[in-house]
N, C-alpha and C positions, 0 to 999 in steps of 0.2 A: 320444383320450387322448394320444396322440404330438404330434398337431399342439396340443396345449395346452401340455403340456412341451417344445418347441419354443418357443413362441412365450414364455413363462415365462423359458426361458434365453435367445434374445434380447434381451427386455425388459432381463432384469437387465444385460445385458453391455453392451449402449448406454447404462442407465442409473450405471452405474458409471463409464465412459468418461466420458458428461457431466459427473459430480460432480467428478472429474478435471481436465478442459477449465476448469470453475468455481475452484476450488481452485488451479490453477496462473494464471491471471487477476489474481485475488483479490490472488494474493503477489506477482502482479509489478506492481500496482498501487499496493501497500504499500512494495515495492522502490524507486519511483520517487521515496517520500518520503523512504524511509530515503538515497537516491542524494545526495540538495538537504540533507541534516542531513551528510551525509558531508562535501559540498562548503565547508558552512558552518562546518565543521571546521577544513577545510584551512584556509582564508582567514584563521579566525582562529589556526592556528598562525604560519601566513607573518608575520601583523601581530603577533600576539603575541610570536615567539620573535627581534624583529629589534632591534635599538639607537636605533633613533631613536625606536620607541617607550616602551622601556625610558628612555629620556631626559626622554621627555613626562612620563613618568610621576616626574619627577625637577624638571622645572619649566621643561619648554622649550615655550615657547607658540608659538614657528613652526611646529612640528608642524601645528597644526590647519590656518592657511593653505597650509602646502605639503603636508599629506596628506589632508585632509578636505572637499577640495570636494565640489561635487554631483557633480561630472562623475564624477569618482575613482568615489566610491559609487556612485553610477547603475549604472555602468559592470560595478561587481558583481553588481549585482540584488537590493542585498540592502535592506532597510528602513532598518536602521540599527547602528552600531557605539555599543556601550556601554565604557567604561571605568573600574573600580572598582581603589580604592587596596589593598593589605593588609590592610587591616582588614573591607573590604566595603565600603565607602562611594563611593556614584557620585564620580567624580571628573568626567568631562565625559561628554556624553553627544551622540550625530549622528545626528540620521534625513534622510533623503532620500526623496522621488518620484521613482524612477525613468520615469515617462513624463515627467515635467510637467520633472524637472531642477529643481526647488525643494526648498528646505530641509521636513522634516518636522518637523511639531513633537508634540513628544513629553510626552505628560498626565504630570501628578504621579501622577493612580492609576496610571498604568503602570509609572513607577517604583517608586512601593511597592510596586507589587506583582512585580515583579523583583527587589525587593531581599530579599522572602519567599525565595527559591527558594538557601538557603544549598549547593546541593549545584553549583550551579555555579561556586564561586569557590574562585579556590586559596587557599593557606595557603600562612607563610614556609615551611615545613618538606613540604610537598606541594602537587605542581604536575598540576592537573586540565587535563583535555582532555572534555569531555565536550559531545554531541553527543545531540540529541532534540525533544522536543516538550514547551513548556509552553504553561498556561491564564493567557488574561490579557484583561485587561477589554473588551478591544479584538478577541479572539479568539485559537482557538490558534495560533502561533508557533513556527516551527521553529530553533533555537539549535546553536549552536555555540561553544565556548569556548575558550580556553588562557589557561595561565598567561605572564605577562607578565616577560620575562627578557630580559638583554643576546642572547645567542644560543642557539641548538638545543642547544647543549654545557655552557653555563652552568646554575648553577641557583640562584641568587641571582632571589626572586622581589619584584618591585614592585606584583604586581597584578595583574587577570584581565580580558581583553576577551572580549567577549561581542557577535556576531555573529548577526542575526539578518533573518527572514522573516515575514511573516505568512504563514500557507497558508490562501490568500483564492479567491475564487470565478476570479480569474489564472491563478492557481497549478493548480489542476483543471482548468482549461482544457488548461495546461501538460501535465499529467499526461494527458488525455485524448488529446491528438494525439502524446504519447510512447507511449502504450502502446498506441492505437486502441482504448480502453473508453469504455463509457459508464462514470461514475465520479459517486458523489456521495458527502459526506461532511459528519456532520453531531454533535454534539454525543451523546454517549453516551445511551440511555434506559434504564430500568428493564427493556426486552425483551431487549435487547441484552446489556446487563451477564451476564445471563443466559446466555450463550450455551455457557458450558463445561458447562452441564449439558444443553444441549438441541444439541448440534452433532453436523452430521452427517459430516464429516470431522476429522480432526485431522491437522494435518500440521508436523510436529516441534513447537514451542509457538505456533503459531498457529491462531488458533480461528476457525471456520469455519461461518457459518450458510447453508444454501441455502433458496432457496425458490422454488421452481415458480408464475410467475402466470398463465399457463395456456401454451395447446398451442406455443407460440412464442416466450415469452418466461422466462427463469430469472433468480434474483438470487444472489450471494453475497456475504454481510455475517461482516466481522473487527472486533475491536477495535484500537484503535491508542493504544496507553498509552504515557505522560508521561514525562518524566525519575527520577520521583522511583517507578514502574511501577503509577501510578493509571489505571486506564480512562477517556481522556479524549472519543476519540472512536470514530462507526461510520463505516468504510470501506464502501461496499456499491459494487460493481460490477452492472451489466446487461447482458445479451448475448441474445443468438435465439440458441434450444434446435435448432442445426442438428444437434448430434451427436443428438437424440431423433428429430429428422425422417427423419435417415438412418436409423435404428432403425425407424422404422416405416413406412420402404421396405424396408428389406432384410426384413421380416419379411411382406409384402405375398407380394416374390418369392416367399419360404420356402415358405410358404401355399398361394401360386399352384402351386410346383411338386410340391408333396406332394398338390395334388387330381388334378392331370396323373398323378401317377405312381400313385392311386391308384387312378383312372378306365382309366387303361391297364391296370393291374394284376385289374382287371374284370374286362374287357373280352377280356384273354389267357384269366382263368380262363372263364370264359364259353363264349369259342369251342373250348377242350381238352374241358368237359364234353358241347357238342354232339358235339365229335368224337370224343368215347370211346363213349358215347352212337348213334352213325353205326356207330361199330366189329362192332358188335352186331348178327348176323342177326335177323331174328322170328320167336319161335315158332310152331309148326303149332297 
């Protein structure tokens, strides 16, 4: 009975540990995207909140030769810089190939369908910064925004650029040799959506699926929602169940040493009852 209850409470305590080990993975995984939406921030406050673009936006067309090369872009790593008037309306638009150093060329559906997404653009009277994940025909896209003003101090707005990534099969790459995950990530399903009601950790509002695919290998699957806080995709990372392995070494030891001590513990009673037993003359 003791070595069951034993072996019960180490079970659980390595198995709690692993969900842990999984769960902190999971979010520094998610972390690495939320890091690239961060960056794609900055980039576009720097361009956003400077005068020469605030100019472009006013009808200076050296802008594009002297700030929109390939090279320039490239150099970002970003896909491409969009630039919308006041109103909403594409005013010019820049993709790039960062390997290739050629211009990107940029679909009408893509457009339309950036031009759906009204929560990233400022207004003359409110000046947006917003930073995340949209869906778009071409895949999800990691964005970044600012409103487009003379300077950081000013607030006379022209317009809102829009700074952006695809987070492509690159990009995971990217993330996998940042954080040393297995990492895949893939379009939301009906199991996943699911997950607030079937998750085995929660850890502040991100939701958390694990799943055991056998003695060596563990998954843990998050959501990773949009701008606008739609479930757009699943995060799932993989890793070897080392903290279970260690679990069911250390419980081996346990084991081993509770037959030891209870073999010995015999083995002492044993030899006291011969010798009590010895103590005893025989009767006539």
């Amino acid at each position: 009975m003791l070595a069951l209850t034993t072996e019960l409470i180490i079970e659980d305590s390595f198995s709690s540990l692993e969900e842990r080990e999984v769960a902190t993975n999971v979010f520094r995984a998610k972390a690495s995207i939320d890091s690239r939406t961060n960056n794609l921030l900055a980039t576009a406050k720097d361009w956003g909140q400077w005068s020469d673009t605030y100019e472009f936006m006013q009808g200076d067309s050296s802008y594009i030769d002297n700030n929109l090369d390939v090279v320039t872009m490239a150099n970002l790593q970003i896909d491409m810089m969009l630039f919308y008037d006041i109103s909403g309306n594409l005013y010019h638009a820049a993709g790039v190939d960062h390997h290739t150093y050629e211009e990107r060329e940029i679909s009408a559906a893509f457009i339309d369908h950036v031009n759906k997404e009204h929560l990233l653009f400022s207004e003359p009277s409110l000046q947006k910064q917003i930073s995340g994940i949209i869906s778009t025909p071409e895949g999800p896209m990691m964005v970044g925004t600012s409103a487009i003003t003379p300077s950081p101090s000013e607030e006379t707005v022209a317009g809102t650029i829009v700074v952006a990534k695809f987070l492509d099969p690159e990009f995971v790459e990217e993330m996998e040799e940042m954080t040393q995950l297995s990492i895949n990530i893939k379009e939301v399903d009906d199991e996943v959506s699911t997950l607030a009601e079937n998750t085995a950790i929660l850890q502040g509002n991100g939701r958390l699926k694990i799943d055991t695919i056998n003695k060596g290998t563990v998954t843990g699957t998050t959501i990773v929602d949009d701008i606008n806080g739609i479930q757009v995709l699943n995060l799932q990372i993989e890793m070897p169940r080392d903290v279970y392995q260690q679990g069911q070494s250390a419980m081996k030891y346990v084991l081993f040493a509770m037959i030891i001590i209870n073999l010995r513990a015999c083995t002492l009673a044993t030899d006291g009852k011969i010798r009590a037993g010895a103590s005893y003359p025989s009767q006539p």
